[in-house]
N, C-alpha and C positions, 0 to 999 in steps of 0.2 A: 420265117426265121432261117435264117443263115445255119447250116452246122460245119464243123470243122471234120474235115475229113482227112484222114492220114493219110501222109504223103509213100507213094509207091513201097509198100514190102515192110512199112513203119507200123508198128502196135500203137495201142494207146494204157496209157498206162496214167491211174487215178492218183491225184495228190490234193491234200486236204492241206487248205493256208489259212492261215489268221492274217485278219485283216481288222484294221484297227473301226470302229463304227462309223465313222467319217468317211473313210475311206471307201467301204464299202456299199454307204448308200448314196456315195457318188458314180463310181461303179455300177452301179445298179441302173441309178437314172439316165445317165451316158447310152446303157446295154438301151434300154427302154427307148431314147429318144432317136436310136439306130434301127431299132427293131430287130435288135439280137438278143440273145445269152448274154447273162454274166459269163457262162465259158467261154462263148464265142470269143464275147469281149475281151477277154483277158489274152486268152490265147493269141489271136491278132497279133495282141499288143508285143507279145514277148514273141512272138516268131519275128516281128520285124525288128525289135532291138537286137536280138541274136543273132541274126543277119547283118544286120550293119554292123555290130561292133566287130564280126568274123570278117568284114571286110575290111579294118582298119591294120 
C-alpha cells in the first residue's frame, strides 16, 4: 500500500467528508482495484486537480 507522505516542511492535518453511499463504495473499489487507501485515493486525486487548476 502506497502512503501519502508530506511534502517537504508540510504537516498533515485530518478532515472528515461526507460522501454520498455511491460514491463512496466506488471510492472504495477504485482504492481496492489499485491497491491503495481510500486516503491514498483521494488524496492523489485532489493533489493533482489542485495542481492543474493552479496552473491555469
Amino acid at each position: 500500500m502506497n502512503a501519502i507522505q508530506p511534502r517537504g516542511g508540510e504537516g498533515v492535518a485530518q478532515v472528515s467528508v461526507r460522501l454520498p453511499v455511491g460514491l463512496h463504495a466506488a471510492v472504495k473499489a477504485e482504492a481496492q482495484a489499485r491497491g491503495q487507501s481510500v486516503n491514498t485515493l483521494i488524496v492523489m486525486n485532489l493533489r493533482k486537480e489542485v495542481e492543474a487548476t493552479a496552473q491555469k
